[in-house]
C-alpha positions in Angstrom: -12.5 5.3 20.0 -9.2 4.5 18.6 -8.6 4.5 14.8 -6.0 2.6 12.4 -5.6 2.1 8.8 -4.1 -0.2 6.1 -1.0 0.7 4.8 -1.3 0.8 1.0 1.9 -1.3 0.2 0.5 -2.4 -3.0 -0.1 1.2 -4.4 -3.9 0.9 -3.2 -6.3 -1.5 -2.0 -8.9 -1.2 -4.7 -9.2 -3.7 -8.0 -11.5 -2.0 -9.9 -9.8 1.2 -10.5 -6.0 0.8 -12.1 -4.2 4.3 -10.8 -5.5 5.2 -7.1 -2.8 8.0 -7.0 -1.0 5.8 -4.2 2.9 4.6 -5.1 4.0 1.4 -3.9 7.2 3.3 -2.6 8.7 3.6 0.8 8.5 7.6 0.1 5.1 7.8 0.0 4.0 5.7 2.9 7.1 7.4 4.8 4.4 10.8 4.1 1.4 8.6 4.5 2.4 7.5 8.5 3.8 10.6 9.7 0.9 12.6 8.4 -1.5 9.9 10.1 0.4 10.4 12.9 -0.2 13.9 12.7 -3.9 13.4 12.3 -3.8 11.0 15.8 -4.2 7.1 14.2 -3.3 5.2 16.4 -2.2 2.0 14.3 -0.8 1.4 11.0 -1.7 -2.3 9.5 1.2 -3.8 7.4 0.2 -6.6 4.7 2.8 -9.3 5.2 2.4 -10.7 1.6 4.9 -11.1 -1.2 2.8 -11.0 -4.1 0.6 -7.8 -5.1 -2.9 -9.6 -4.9 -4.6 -6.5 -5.4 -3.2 -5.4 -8.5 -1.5 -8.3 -9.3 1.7 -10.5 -9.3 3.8 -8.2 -11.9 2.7 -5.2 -10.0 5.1 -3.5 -7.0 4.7 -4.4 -3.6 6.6 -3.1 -0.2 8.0 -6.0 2.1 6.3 -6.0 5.4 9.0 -6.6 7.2 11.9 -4.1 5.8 8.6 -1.2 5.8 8.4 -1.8 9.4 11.4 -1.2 10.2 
């Protein structure tokens, strides 16, 4: 079986709880992939979405596109 994961580019996926202890910052989901890597995922889901809908429109959010690369 092959496992992959969600990249938390909103800072967290969940709405009920305000701080998940996940930044919406390319340094922390730099540390986040390389240590999946290390754990042997296999693929890393990007949200290509503009607006946080998680945590809301005033709230950070990585671009797909410039986190992929």
């Amino acid at each position: 079986m092959r496992y992959g994961y969600w990249m938390p580019v909103f800072g967290g996926w969940l709405r009920n709880i305000e701080d998940e202890q996940m930044e919406a910052s390319w340094s922390y989901v730099k540390k986040l992939t390389q240590r999946s890597e290390t754990l042997g995922y296999d693929l890393t889901l990007i949200a290509e979405l503009n607006l946080n809908d998680i945590k809301g429109p005033q709230a950070p959010s990585l671009d797909a596109w410039s986190t992929a690369a």
